[in-house]
N, CA, C and O atoms as CSV, one atom per row, in Angstrom:
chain,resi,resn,atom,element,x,y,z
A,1,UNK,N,N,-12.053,4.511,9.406
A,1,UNK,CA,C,-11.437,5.325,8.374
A,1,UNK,C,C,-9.983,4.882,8.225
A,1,UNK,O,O,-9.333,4.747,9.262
A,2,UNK,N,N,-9.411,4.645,7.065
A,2,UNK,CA,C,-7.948,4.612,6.775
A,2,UNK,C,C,-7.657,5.457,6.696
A,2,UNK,O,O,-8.220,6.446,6.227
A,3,UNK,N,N,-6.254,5.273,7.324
A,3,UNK,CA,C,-4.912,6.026,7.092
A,3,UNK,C,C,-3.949,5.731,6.531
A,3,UNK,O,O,-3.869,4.503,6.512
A,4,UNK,N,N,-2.776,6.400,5.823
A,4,UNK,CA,C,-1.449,6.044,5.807
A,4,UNK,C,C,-0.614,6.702,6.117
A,4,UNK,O,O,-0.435,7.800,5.592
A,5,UNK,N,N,0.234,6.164,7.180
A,5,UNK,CA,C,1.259,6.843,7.813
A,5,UNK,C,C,2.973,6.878,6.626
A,5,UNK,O,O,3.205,5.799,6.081
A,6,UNK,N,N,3.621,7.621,6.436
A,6,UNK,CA,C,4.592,7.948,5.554
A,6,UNK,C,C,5.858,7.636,6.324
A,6,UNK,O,O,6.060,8.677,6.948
A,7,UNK,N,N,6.841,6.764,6.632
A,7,UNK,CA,C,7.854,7.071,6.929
A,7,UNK,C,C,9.177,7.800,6.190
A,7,UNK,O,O,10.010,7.302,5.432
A,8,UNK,N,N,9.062,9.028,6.648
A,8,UNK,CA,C,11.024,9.620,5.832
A,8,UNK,C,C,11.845,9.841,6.564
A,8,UNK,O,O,11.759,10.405,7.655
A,9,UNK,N,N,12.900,9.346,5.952
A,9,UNK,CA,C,14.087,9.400,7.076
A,9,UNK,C,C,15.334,9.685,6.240
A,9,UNK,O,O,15.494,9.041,5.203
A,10,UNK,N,N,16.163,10.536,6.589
A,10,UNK,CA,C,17.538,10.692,5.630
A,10,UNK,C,C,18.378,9.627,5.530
A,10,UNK,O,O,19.319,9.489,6.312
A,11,UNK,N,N,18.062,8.599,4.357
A,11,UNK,CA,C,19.469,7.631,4.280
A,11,UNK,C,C,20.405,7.625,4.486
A,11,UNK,O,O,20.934,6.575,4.850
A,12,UNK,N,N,21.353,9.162,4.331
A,12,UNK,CA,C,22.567,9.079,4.488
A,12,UNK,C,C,22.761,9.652,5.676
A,12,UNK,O,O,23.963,9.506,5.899
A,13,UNK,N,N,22.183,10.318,6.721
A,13,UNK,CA,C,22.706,9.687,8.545
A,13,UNK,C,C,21.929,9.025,9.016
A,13,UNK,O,O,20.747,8.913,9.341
A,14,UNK,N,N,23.388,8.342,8.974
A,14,UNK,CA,C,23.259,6.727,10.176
A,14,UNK,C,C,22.767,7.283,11.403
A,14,UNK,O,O,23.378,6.533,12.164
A,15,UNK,N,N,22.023,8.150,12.270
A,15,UNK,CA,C,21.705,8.741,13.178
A,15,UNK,C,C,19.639,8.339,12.635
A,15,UNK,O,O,18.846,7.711,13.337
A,16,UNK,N,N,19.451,8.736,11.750
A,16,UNK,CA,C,18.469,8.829,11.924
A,16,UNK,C,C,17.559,7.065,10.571
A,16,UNK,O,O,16.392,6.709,10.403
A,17,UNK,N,N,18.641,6.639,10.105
A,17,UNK,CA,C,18.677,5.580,9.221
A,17,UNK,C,C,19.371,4.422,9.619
A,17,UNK,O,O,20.106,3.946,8.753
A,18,UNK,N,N,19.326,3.826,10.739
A,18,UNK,CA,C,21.072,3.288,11.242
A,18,UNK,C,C,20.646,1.837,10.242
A,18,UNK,O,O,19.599,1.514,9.681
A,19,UNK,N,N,21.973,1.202,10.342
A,19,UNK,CA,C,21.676,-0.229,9.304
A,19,UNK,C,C,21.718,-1.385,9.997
A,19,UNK,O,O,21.777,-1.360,11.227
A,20,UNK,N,N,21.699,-2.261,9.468
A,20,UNK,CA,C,20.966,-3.716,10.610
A,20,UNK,C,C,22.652,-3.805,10.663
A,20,UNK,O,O,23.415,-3.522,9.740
A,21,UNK,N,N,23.021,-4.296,12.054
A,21,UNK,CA,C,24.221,-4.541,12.407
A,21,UNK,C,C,24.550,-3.991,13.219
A,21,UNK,O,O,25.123,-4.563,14.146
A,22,UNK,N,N,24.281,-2.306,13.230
A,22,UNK,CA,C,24.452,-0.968,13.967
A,22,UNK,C,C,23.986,-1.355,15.396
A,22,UNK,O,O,23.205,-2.287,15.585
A,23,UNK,N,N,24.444,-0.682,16.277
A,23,UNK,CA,C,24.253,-0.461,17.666
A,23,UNK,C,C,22.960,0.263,17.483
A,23,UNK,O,O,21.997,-0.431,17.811
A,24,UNK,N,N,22.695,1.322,17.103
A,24,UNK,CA,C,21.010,1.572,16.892
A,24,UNK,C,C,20.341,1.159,16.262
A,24,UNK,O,O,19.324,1.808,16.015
A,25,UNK,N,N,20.537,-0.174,15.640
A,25,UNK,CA,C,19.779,-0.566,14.945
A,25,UNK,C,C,18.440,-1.684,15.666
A,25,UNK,O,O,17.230,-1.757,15.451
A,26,UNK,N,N,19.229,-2.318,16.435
A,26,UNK,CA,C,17.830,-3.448,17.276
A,26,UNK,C,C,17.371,-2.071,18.475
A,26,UNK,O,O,16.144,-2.167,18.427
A,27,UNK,N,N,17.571,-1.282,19.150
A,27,UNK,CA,C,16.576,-0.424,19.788
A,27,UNK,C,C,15.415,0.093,18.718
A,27,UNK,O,O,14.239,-0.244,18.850
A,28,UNK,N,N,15.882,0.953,17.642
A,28,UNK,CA,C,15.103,0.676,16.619
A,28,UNK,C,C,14.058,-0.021,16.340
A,28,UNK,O,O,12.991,0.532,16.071
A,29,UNK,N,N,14.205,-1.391,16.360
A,29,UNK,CA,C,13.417,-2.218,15.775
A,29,UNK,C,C,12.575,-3.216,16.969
A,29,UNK,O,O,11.638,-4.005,16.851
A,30,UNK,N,N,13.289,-2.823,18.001
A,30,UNK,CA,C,12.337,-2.703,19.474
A,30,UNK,C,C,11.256,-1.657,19.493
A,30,UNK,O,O,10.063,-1.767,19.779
A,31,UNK,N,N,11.970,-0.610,19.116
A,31,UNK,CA,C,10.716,0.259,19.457
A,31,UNK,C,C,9.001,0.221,18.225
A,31,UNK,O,O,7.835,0.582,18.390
A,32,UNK,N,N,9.875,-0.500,16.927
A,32,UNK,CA,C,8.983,-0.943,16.194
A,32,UNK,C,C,8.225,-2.112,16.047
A,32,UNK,O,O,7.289,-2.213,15.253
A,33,UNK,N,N,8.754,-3.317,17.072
A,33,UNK,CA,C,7.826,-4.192,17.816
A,33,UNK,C,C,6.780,-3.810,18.878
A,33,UNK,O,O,5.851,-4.573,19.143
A,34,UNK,N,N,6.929,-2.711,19.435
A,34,UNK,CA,C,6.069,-1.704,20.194
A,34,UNK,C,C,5.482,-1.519,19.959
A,34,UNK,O,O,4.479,-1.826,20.604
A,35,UNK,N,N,5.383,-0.884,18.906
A,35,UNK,CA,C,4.349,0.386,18.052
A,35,UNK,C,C,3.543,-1.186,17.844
A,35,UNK,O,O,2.507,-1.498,18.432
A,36,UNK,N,N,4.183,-1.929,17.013
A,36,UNK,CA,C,2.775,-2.359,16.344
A,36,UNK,C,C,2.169,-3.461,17.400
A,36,UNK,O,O,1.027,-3.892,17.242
A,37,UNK,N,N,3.158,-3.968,18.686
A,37,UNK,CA,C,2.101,-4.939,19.130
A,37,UNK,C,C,1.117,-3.505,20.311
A,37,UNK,O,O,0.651,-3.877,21.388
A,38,UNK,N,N,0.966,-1.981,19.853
A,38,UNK,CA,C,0.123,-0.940,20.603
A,38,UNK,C,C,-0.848,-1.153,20.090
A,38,UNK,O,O,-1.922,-1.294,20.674
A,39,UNK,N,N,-0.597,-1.246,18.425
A,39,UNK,CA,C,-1.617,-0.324,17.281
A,39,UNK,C,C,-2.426,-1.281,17.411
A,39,UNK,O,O,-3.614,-0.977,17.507
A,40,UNK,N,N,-2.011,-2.844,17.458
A,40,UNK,CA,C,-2.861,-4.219,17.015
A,40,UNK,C,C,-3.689,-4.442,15.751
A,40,UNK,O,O,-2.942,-4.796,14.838
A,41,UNK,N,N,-4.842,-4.370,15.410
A,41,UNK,CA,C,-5.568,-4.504,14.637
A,41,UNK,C,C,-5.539,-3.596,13.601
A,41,UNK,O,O,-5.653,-3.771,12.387
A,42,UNK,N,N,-5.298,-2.190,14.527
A,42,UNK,CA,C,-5.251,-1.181,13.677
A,42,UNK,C,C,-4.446,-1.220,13.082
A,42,UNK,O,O,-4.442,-0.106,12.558
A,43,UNK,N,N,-3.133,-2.080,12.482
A,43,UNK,CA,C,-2.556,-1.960,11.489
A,43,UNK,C,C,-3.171,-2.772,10.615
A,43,UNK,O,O,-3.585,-3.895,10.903
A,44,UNK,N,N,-3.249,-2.282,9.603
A,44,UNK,CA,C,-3.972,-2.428,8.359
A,44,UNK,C,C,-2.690,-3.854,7.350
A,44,UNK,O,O,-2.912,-4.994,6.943
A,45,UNK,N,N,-1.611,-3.088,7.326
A,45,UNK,CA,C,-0.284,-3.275,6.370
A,45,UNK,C,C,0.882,-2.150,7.009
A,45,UNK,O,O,0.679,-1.116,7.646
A,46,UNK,N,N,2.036,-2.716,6.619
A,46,UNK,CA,C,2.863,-1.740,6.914
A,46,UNK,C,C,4.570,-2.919,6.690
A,46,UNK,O,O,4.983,-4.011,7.081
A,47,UNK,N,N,4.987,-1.872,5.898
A,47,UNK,CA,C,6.411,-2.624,5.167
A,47,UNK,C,C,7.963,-1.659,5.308
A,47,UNK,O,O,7.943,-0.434,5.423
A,48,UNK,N,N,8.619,-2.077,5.290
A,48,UNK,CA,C,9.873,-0.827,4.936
A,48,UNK,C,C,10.112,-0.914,3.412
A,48,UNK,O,O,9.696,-1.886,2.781
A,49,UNK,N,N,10.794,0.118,2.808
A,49,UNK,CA,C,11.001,0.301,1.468
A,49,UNK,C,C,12.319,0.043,0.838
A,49,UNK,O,O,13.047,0.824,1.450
A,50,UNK,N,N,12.867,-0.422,0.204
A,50,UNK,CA,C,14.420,-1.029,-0.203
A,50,UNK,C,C,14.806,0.840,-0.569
A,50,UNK,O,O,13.982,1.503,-1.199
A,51,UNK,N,N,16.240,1.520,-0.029
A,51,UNK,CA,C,16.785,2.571,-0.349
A,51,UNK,C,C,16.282,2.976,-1.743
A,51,UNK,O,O,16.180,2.265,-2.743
A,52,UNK,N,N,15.992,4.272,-1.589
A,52,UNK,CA,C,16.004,5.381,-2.831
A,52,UNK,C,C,16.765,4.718,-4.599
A,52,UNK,O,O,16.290,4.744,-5.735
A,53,UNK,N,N,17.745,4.329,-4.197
A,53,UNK,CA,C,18.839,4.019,-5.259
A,53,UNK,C,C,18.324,3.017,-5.942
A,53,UNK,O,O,18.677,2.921,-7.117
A,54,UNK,N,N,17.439,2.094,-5.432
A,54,UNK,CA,C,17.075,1.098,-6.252
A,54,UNK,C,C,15.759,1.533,-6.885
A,54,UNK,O,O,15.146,0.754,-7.615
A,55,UNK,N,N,15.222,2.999,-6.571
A,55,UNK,CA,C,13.737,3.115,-6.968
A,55,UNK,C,C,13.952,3.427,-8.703
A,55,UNK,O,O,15.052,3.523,-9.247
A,56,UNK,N,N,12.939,3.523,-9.224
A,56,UNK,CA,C,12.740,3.296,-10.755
A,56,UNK,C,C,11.322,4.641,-10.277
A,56,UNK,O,O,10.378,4.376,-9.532
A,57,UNK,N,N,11.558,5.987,-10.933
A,57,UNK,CA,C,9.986,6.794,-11.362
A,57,UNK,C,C,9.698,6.203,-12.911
A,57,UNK,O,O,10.526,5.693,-13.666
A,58,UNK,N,N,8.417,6.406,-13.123
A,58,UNK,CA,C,8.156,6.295,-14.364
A,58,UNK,C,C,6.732,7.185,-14.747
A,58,UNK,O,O,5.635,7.252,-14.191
A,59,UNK,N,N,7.268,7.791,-15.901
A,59,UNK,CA,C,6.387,8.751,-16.364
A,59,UNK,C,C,6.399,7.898,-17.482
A,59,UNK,O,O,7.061,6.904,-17.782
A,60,UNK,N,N,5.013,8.883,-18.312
A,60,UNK,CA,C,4.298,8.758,-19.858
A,60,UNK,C,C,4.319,9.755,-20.222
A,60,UNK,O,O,3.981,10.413,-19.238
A,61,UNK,N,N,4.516,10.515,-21.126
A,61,UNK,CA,C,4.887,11.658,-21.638
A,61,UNK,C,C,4.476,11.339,-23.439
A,61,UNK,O,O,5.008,10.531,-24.199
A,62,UNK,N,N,3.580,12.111,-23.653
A,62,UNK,CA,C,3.409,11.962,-25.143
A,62,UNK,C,C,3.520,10.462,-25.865
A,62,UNK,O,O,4.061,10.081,-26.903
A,63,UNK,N,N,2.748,9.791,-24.820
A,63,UNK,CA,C,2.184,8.345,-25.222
A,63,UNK,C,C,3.960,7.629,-25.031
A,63,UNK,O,O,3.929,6.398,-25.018
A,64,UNK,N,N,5.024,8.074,-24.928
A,64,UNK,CA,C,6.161,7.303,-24.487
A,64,UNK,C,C,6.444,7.004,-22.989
A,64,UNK,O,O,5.865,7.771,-22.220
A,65,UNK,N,N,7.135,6.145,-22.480
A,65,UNK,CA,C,7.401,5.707,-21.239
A,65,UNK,C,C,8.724,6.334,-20.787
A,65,UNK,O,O,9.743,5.983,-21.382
A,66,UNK,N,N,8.782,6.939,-20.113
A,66,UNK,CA,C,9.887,7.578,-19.428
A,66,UNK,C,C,10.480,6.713,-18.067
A,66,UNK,O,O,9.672,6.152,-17.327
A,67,UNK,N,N,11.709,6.660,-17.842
A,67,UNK,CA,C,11.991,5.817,-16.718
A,67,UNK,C,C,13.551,6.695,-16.105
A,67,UNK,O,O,14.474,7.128,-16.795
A,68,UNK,N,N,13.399,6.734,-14.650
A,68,UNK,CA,C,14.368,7.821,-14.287
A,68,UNK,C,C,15.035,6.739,-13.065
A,68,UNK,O,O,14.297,6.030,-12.382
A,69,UNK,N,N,16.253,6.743,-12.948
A,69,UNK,CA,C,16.348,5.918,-11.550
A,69,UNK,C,C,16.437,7.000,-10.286
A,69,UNK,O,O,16.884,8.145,-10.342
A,70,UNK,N,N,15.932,6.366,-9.230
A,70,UNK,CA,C,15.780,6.819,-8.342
A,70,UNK,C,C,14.552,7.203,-7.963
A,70,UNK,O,O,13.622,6.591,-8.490
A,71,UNK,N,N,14.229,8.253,-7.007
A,71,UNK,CA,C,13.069,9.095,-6.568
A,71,UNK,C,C,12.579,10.144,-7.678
A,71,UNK,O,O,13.506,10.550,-8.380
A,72,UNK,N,N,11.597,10.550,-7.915
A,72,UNK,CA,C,11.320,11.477,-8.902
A,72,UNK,C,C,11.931,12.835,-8.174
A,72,UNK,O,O,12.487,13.718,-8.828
A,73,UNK,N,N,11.787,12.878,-6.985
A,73,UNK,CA,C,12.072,14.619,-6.246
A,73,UNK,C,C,13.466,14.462,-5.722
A,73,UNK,O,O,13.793,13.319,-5.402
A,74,UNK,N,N,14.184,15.256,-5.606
A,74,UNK,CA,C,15.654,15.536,-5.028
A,74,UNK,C,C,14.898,15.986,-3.150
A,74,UNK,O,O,14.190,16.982,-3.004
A,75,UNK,N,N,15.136,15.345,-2.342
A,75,UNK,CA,C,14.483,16.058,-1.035
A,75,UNK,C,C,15.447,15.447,0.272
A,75,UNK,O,O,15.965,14.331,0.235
A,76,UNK,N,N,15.555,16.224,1.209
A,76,UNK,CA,C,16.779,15.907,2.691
A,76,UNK,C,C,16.027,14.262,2.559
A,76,UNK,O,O,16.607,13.302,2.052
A,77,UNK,N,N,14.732,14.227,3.097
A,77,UNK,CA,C,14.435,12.720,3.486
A,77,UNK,C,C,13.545,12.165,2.069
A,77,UNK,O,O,12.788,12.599,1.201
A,78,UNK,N,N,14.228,10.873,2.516
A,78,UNK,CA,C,13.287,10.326,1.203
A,78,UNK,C,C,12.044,8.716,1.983
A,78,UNK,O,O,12.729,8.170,2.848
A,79,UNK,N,N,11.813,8.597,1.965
A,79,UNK,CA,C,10.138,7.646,2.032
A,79,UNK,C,C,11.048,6.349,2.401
A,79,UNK,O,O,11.899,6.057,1.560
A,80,UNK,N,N,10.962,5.536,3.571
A,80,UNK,CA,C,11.555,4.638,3.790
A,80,UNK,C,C,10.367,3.219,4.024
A,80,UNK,O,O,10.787,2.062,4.048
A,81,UNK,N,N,9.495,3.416,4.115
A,81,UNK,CA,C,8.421,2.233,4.770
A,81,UNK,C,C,7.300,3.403,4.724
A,81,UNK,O,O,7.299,4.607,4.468
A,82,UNK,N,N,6.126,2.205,5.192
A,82,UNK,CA,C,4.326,2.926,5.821
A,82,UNK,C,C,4.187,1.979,6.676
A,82,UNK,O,O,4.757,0.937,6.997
A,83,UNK,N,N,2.928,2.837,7.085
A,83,UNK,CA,C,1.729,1.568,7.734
A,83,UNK,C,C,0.426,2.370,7.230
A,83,UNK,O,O,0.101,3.544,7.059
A,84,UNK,N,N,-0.099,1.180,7.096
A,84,UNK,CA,C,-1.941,1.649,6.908
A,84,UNK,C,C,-2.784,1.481,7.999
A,84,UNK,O,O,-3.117,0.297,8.045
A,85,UNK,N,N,-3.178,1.995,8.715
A,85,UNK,CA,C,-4.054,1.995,9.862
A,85,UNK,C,C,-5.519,2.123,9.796
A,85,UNK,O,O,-6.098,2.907,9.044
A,86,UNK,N,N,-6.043,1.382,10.554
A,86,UNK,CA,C,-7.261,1.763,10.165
A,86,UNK,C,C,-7.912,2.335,11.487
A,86,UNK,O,O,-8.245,1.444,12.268
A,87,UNK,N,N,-8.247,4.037,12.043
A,87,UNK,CA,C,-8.374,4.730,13.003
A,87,UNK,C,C,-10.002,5.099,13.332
A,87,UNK,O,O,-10.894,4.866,12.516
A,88,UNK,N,N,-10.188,5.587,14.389
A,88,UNK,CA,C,-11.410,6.137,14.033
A,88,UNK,C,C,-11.821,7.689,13.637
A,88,UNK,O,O,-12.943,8.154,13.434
A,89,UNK,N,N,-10.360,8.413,13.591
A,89,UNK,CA,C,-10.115,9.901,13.613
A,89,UNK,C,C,-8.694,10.129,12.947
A,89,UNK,O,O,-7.702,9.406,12.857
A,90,UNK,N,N,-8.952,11.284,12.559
A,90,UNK,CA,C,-7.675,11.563,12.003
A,90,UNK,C,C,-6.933,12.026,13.494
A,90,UNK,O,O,-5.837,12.584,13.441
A,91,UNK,N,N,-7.273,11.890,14.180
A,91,UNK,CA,C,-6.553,12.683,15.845
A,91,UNK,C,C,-6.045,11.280,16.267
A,91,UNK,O,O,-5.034,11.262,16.969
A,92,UNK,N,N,-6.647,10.052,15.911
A,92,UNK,CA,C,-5.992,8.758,16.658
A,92,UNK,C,C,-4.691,8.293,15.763
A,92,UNK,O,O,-3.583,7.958,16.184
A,93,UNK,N,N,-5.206,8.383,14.257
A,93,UNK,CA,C,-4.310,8.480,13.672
A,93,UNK,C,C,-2.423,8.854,14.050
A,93,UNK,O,O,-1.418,8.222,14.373
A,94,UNK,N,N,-2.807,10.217,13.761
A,94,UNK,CA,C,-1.940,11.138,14.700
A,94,UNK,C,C,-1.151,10.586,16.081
A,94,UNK,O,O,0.046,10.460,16.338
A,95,UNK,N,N,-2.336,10.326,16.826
A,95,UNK,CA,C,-1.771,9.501,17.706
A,95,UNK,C,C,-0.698,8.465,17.404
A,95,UNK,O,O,0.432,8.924,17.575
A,96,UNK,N,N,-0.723,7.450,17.083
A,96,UNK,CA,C,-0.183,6.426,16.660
A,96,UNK,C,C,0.837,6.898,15.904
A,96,UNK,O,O,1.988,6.590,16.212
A,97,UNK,N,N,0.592,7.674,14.856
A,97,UNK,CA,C,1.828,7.964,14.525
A,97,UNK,C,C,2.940,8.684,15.231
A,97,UNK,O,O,4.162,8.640,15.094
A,98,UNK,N,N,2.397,9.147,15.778
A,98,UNK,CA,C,3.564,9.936,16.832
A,98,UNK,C,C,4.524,8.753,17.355
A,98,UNK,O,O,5.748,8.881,17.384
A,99,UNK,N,N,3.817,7.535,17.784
A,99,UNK,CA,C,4.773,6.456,18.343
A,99,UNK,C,C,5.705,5.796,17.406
A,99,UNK,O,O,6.685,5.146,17.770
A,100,UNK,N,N,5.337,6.000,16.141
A,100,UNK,CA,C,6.130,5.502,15.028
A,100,UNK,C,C,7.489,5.670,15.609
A,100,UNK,O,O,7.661,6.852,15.905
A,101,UNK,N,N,8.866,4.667,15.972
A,101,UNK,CA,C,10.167,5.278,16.136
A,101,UNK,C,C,10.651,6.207,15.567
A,101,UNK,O,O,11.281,7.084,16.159
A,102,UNK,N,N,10.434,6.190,14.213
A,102,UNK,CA,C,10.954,7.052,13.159
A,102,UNK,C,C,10.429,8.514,13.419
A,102,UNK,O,O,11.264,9.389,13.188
A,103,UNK,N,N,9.098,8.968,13.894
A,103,UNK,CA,C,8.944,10.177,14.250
A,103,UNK,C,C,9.950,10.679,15.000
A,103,UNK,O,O,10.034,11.897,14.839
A,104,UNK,N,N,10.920,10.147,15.918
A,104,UNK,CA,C,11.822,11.065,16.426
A,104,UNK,C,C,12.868,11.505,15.992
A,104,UNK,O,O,13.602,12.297,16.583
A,105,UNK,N,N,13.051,11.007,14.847
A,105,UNK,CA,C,14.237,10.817,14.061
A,105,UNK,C,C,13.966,11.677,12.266
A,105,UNK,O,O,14.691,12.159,11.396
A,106,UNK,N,N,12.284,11.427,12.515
A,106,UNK,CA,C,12.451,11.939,10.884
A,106,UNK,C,C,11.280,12.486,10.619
A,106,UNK,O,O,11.058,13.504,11.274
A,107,UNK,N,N,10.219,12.063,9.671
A,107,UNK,CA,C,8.810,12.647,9.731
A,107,UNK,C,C,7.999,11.605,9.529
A,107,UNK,O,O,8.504,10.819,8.728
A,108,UNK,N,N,6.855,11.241,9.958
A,108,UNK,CA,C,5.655,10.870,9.479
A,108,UNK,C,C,4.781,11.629,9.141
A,108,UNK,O,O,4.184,12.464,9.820
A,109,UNK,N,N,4.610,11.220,7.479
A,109,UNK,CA,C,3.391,11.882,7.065
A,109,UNK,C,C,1.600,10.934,7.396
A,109,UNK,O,O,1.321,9.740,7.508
A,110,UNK,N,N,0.942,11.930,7.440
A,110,UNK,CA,C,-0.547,11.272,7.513
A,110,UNK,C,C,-1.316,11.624,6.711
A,110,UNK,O,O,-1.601,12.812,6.557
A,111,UNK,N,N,-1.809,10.684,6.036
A,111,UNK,CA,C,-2.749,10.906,4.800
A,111,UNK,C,C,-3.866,10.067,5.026
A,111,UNK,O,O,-3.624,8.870,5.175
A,112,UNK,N,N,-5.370,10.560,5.096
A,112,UNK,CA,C,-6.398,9.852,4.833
A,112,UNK,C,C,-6.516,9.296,3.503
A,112,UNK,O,O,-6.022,9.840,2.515
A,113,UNK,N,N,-7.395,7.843,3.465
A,113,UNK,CA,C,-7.017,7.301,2.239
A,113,UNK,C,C,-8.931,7.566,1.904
A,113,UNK,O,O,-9.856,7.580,2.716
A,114,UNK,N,N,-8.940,7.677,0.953
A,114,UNK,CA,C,-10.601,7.762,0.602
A,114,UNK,C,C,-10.892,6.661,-0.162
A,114,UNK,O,O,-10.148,5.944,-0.831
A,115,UNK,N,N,-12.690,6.605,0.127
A,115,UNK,CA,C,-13.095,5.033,-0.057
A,115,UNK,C,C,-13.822,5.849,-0.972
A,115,UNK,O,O,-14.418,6.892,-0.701
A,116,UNK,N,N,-13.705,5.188,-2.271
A,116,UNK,CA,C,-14.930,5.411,-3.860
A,116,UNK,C,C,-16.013,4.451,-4.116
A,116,UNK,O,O,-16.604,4.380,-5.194
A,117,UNK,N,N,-16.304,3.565,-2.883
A,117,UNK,CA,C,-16.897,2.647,-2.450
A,117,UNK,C,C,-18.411,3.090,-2.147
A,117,UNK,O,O,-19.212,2.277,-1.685
């Protein structure tokens, strides 16, 4: 069964977002060489996301194209990266995500992905 794990994290503290250069930044990215040489196979995919500021929403609205910069929602954390896992439970899932670094720092969401297959 797939999953996708959600990373959010508040961009603007460096506590829980630090930037490449930062003193928290390679523990960080240790602990995210971890995770995935744990998960192995079970990672499916999994990327980080370029900051909020560069995002583009886009709606259709009465057959016109709407384009907003940024995130569509105003929210504390905004969506920084995923991974797609492929688990045998939503409980292993879970699992794994818990090791995500970013869980200590921010949230992972978990979403089963459904097959129309």
């Amino acid at each position: 069964m797939k999953f996708v794990c959600l990373i959010y994290s508040d961009e603007a503290d460096p506590t829980s977002h630090p930037r490449p250069g930062s003193a928290e930044f390679e523990p960080i990215m240790a602990g995210y060489q971890k995770f995935g040489e744990e998960a192995g196979e079970r990672v499916l995919a999994g990327e980080p996301l370029e900051p909020t500021a560069t995002a583009t929403s886009v709606r259709v609205r009465n057959g016109e194209v709407l384009t907003t910069d940024g995130p569509f929602a105003e929210t504390k954390e905004q969506l920084g990266g995923f991974y797609m896992l492929e688990c045998e439970s939503r409980g292993e899932a879970i699992e794994l995500a818990a090791k995500i670094p970013h869980a200590s720092m921010g949230t992972i969401e978990v979403r089963a992905v459904p097959s129309f297959s």
